[in-house]
C-alpha positions in Angstrom: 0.0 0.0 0.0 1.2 3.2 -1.0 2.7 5.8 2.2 2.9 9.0 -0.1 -0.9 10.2 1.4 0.9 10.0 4.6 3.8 11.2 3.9 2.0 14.4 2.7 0.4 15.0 5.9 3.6 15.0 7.4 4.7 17.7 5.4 1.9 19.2 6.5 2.7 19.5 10.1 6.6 18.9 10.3 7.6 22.9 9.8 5.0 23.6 13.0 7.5 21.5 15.7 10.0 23.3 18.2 10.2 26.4 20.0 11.8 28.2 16.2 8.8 26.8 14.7 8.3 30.2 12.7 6.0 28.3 10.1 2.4 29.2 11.5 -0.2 27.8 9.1 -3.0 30.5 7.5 -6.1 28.0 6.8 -9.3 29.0 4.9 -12.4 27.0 5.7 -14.9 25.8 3.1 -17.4 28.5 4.8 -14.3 31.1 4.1 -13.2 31.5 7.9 -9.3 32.4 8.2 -7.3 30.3 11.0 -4.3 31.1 12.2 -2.1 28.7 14.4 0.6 26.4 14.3 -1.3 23.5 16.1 -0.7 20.0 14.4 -4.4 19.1 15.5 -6.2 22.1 14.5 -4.3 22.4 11.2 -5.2 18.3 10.5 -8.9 18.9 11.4 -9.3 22.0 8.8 -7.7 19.8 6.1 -10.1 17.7 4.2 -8.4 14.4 3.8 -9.5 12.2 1.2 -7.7 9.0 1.2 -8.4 7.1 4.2 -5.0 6.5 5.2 -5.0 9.9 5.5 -7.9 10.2 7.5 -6.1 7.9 9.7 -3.1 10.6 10.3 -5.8 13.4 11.3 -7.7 10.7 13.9 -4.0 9.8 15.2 -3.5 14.0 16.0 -6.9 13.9 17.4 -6.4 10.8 19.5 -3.2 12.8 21.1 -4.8 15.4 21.4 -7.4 14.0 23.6 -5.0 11.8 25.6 -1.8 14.0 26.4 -3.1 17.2 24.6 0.3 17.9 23.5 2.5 16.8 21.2 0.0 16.7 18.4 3.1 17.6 15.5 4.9 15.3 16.6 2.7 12.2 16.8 2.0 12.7 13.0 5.9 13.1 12.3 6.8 10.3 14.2 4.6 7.8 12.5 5.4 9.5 8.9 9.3 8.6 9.9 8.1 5.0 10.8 6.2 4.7 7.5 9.0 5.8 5.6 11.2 3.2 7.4 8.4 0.2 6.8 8.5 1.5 3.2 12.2 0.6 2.7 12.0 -2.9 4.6 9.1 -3.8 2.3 11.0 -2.8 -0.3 14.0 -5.3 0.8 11.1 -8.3 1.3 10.1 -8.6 4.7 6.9 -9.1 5.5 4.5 -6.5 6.8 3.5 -8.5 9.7 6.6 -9.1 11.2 7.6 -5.5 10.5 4.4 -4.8 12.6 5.2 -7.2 15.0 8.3 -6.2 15.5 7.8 -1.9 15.6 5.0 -3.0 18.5 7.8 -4.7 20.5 10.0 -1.5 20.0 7.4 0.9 21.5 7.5 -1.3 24.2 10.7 -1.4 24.9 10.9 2.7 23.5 8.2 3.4 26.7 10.1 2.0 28.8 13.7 3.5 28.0 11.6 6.8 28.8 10.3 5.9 32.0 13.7 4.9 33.3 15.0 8.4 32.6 12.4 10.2 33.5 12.4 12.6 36.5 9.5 11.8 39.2 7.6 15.2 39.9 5.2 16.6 42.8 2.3 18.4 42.2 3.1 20.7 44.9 6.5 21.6 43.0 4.9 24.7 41.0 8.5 25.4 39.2 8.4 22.4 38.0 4.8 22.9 36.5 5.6 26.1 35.3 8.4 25.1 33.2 6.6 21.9 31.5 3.9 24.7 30.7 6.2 27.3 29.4 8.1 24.8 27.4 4.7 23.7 25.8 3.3 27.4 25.4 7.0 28.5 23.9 6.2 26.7 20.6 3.4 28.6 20.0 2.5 31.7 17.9 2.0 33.8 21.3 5.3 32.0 23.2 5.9 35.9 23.8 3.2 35.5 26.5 4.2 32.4 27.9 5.1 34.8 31.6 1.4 35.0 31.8 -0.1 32.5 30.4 1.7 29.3 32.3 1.3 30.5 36.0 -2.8 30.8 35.0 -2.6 27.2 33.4 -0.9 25.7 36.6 -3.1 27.8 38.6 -6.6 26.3 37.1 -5.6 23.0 37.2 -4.1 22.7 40.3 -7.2 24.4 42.0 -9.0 21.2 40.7 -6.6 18.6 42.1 -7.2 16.7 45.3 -4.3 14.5 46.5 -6.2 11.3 45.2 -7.1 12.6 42.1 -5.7 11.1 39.0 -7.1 13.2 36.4 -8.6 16.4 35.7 -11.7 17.2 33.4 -11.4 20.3 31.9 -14.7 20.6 31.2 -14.7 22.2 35.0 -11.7 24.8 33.3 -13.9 27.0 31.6 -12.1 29.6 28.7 -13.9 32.5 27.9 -12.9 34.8 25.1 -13.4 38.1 24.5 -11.9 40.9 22.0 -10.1 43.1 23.7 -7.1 44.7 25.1 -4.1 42.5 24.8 -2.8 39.3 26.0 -1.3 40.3 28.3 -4.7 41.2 30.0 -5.7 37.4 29.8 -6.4 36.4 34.0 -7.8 33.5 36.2 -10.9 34.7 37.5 -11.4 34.2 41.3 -15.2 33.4 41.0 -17.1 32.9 37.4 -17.2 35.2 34.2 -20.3 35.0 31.8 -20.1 34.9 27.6 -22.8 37.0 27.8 -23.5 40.5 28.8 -26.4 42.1 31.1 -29.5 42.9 29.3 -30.2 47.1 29.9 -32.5 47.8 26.7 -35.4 48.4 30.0 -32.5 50.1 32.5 -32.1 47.0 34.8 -29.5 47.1 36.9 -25.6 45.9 36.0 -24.7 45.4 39.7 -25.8 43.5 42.5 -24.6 43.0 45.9 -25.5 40.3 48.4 -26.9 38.0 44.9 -29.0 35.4 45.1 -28.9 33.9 41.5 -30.8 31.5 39.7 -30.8 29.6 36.4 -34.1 29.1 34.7 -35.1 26.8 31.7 -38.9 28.3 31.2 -39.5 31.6 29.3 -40.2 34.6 30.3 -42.6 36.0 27.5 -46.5 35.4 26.2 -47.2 31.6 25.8 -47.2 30.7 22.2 -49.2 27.9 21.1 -47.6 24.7 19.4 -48.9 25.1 16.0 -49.6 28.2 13.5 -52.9 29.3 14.2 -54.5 33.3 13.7 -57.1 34.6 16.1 -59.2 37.3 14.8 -59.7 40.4 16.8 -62.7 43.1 15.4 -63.0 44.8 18.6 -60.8 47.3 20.4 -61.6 45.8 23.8 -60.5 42.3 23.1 -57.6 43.7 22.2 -57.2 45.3 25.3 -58.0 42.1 26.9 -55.3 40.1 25.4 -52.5 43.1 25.8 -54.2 43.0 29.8 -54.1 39.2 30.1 -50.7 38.7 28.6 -49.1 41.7 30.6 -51.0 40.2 33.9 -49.6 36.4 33.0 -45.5 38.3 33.1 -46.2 40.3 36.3 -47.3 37.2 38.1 -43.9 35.1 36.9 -41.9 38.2 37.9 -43.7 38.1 41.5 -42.8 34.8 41.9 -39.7 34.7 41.0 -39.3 38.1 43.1 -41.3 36.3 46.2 -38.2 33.6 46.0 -35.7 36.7 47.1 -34.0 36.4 43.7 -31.9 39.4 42.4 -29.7 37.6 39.7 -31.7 35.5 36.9 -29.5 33.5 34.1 -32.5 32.3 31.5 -31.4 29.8 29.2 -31.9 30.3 25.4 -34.8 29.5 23.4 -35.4 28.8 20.2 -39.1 28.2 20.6 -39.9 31.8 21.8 -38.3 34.8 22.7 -36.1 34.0 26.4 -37.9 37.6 27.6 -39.4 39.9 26.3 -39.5 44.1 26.8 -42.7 44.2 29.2 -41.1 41.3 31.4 -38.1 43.2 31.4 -39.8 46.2 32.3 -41.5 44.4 35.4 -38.3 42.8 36.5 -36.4 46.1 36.4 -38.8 47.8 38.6 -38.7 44.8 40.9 -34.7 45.4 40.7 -33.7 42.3 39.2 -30.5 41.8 37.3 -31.0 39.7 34.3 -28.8 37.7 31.7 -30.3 35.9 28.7 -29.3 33.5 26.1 -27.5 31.0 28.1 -26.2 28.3 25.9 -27.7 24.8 26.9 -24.5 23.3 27.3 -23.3 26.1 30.1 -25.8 24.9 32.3 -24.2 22.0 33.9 -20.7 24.0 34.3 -22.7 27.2 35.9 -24.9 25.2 38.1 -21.9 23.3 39.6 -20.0 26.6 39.7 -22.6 28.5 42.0 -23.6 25.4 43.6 -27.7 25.8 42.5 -30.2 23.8 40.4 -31.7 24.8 37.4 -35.3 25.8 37.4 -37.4 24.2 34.5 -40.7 25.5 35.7 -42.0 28.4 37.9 -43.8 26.1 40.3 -40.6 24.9 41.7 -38.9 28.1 41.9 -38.2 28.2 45.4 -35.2 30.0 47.5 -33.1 26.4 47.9 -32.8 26.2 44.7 -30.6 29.8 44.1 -27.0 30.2 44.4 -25.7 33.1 46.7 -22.8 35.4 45.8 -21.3 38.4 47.0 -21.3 40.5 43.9 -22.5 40.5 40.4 -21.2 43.1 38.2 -20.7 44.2 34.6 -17.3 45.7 34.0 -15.6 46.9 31.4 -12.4 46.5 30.4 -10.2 47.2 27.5 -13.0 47.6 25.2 -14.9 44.5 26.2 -17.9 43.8 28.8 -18.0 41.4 31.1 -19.9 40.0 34.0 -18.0 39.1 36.8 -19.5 36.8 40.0 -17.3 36.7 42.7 -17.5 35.9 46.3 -19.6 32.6 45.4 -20.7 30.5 48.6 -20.9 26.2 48.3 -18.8 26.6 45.3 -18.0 23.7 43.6 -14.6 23.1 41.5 -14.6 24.8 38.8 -12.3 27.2 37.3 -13.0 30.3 35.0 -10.3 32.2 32.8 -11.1 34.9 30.7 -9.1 35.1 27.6 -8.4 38.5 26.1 -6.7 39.3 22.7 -6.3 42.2 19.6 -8.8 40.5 17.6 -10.6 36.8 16.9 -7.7 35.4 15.3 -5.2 36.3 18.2 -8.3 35.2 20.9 -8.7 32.3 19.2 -4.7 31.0 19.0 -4.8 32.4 22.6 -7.4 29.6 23.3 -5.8 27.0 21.5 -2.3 27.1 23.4 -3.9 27.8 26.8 -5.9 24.5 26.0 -2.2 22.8 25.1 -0.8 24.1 28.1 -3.5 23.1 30.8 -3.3 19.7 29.3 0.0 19.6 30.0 -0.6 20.1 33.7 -2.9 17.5 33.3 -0.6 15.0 32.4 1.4 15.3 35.1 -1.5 14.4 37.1 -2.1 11.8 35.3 1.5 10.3 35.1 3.8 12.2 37.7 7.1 12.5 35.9 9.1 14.7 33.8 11.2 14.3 31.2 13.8 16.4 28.6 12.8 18.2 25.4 15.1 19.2 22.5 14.9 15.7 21.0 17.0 14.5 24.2 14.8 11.6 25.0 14.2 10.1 21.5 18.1 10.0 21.0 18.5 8.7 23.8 15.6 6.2 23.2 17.2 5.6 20.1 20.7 4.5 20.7 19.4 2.2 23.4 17.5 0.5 20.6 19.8 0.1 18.5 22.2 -1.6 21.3 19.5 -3.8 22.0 18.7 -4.9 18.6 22.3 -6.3 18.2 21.3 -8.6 20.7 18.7 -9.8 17.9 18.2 -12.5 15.4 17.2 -12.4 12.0 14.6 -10.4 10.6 13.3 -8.6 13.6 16.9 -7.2 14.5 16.8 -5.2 10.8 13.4 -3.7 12.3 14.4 -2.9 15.9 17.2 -0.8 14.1 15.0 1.0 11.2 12.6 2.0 14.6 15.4 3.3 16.1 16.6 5.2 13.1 13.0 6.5 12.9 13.4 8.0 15.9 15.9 10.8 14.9 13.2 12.6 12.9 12.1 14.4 16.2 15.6 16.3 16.6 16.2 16.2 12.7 13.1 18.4 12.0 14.1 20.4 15.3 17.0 21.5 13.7 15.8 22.1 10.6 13.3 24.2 11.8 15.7 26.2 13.9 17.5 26.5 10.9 20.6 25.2 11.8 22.9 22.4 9.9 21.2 18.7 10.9 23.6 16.4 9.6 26.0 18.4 12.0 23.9 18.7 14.9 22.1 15.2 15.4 25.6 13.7 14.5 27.2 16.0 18.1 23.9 15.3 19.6 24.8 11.5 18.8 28.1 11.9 20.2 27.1 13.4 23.6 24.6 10.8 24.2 27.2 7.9 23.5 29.3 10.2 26.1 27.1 9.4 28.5 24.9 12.9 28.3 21.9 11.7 28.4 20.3 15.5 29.4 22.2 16.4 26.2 19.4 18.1 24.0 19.2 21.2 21.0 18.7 24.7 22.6 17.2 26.3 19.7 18.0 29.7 20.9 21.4 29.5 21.1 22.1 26.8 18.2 24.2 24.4 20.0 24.1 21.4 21.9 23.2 21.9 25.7 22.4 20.3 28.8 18.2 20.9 28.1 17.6 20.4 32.1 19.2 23.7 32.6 17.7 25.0 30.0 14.4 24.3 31.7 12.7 22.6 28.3 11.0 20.1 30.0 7.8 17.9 29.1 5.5 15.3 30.6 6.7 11.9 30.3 2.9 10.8 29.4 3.4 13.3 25.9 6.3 11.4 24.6 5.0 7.9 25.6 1.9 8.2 23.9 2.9 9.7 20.7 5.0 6.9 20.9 2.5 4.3 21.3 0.0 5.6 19.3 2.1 6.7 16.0 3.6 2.8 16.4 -0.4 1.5 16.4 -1.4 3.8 13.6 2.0 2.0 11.6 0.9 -1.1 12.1 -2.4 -1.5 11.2 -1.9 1.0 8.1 1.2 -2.0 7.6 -1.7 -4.8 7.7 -3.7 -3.2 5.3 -3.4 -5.0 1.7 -5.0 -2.4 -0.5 -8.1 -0.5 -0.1 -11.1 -0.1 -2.4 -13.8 2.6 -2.9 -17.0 1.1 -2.8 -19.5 3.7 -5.1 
């Protein structure tokens, strides 16, 4: 089966690895939206691969990027290098299953080369955090920022860890974006920040003290009727009815919800009717109630765990212990851009809110994508508590103890063990390419350092050399290099056990 789809993809997303990656990719979408980044996942999804092998490269970024969240260039790197080096052993004769065999056995062994030099780490060690962070953010197109954007990644997730968790969702690390200001102004919010912005078209109030906030799933506006149907009015005084009833129908929700001591209402949106209309909004601001509308279905659960209340699905059960208490409410703006703040929250639960500011959507949106990167780095380490080197220190290192270890090999899997190995040296190959320095010259000293005994030896791309990459603080979760070992192998292999593929009409 032909690698050259592959291969393609590699292309793709080799000029986007290292901290000199200064190849960001422009992408424009089929509905004509411009993306900027330099994110091996992102860049893969946009791209609308045809063949299926392919297809398979763009699952295999997605697939890191759910498990380590990083490392998403080099997973798809990696297993081009491994195809390329299956290519030539087919080429020679041997068959693809003990290729496949064989390249399993060597991610094995590859995995467990790494945990041996891998440095144990403690969550309580924030330096050590911070500097897997920064070494994940300084790859990035905003690796200017990485000061401020690492301690607020460390921040978040630690907040969420308890000393027997193993994990963290990030669905409880909530990024909100807004245009505005710089990067710079980009903060960890001590309490909860909305997308949306305080409705004032009736005056209402955009502060509240002492607030007693709910979240409600009904509507706030005339009932409509589920099908299309036309009354007929011919008389003034009908009119006047229906205006009366319908206004009479809104004051008595607004009582309610009033009679409940709430000051804060979130109303979910609706696409059957209109969340809340202008005479409901006119009753609630004389009853001095804050409100907020269009609340997207899926903030619910985050927001309800956040203020530590249940959402209210009909007016009958709107009762006072179902509200969330906080100190203040407010509507702020900053740098251009509004935003609701709730802070002071009583029984809150653990969840985390950072509010992501930047030039323009483009900017916001990179912003996103490598705070995203770098709290999933944190994560790992929860996950898997060690540390180890950057600068393609570990797969050299990885490397050479392969290809020791194949000499102690027969036959045909001893030829495979090595062409694994050798595959291995496209991590700090494409390093130093992209840092544009000479890499014949440099892998070849890197080589030498290793076989020296260096094993921290790794390539500072600032300073073009080979350097002890511990000191250099370019560090990264073990759990990033393992699985983009482990899953570029298994993408290999079964691409290797594939005969040929037909397209069924």
């Amino acid at each position: 089966m032909s690698t050259n789809p592959t291969q393609s993809q590699q292309g793709v997303t080799k000029t986007l690895s290292g901290a000199n990656a200064a190849f960001n990719d422009k992408i424009q979408t089929s509905k004509g939206e411009v993306i900027i980044t330099n994110d091996g996942a992102t860049i893969l999804k946009s791209i609308q691969a045809l063949h299926p092998a392919a297809k398979m490269l763009v699952d295999l970024s997605a697939a890191q990027d759910i498990e380590a969240g990083d490392g998403t260039t080099s997973v798809v790197v990696l297993a081009g290098s491994l195809l390329g080096a299956a290519e030539k052993m087919l080429q020679k004769g041997i068959h693809p299953t003990i290729i496949a065999e064989s390249f399993l056995k060597a991610s094995v062994k590859a995995v467990e080369y790494l945990t041996e030099m891998s440095t144990p780490v403690d969550l309580s060690d924030n330096t050590s955090l911070l500097r897997a962070a920064s070494t994940s953010l300084n790859s990035k197109i905003v690796s200017q920022y990485s000061s401020t954007l690492a301690p607020i990644a460390v921040a978040a997730v630690t907040r969420l860890v308890t000393p027997s968790s193993s994990n963290v969702d990030l669905r409880d690390i909530r990024v909100v974006k807004k245009v505005g200001g710089t990067i710079e102004d980009t903060e960890l919010i001590d309490g909860v920040v909305l997308r949306q912005n305080v409705v004032t078209s009736a005056g209402g109030p955009t502060r509240m003290e002492k607030a007693k906030i709910a979240i409600i799933q009904f509507q706030l506006s005339a009932p409509k009727p589920d099908m299309d149907n036309t009354v007929v009015i011919n008389d003034y005084r009908q009119m006047d009815k229906v205006i009366k009833e319908g206004r009479q129908y809104l004051l008595n929700l607004c009582k309610k919800i009033k009679k409940a001591n709430c000051n804060v209402l979130l109303i979910q949106k609706s696409i059957l009717r209109d969340a809340v209309d202008e005479t409901a909004l006119n009753f609630l601001k004389r009853l001095n109630i804050l409100v907020v509308k269009d609340v997207e279905r899926d903030e619910i659960e985050f927001l309800s765990k956040s203020f530590g209340c249940k959402p209210i699905a009909d007016i009958d059960a709107f009762t006072e212990d179902k509200l969330g208490y906080a100190d203040l409410v407010e509507e702020d703006s900053r740098s251009g851009a509004k935003v609701v703040r709730i802070t002071g929250v009583k029984n809150r639960g653990r969840t985390v809110s950072i509010l992501a500011m930047g030039g323009n959507n483009l900017v916001v949106e990179e912003c996103e994508r490598s705070l995203h990167d770098a709290l999933c780095v944190v994560r790992c380490l929860v996950k898997k508590r060690a540390l180890i080197g950057g600068g393609g220190a570990p797969e050299i290192h990885v490397s050479r103890l392969l290809s020791q270890y194949s000499q102690s090999l027969k036959g045909m899997e001893a030829y495979c063990f090595q062409a694994y190995a050798d595959a291995l040296e496209v991590i700090p190959v494409t390093l130093a390419e992209n840092a544009g320095l000479n890499p014949i010259a440099i892998v070849t000293e890197l080589r030498n350092r290793h076989a020296l005994g260096e094993r921290t030896a790794g390539i500072n791309v600032r300073r073009g050399v080979i350097s002890n990459i511990l000191e250099e603080e370019v560090v990264q979760p073990l759990l990033v290099s393992t699985s983009a070992i482990e899953l570029s192998t298994e993408t290999v292999c079964l691409l290797l056990k594939i005969d040929d593929y037909v397209q069924a009409r």
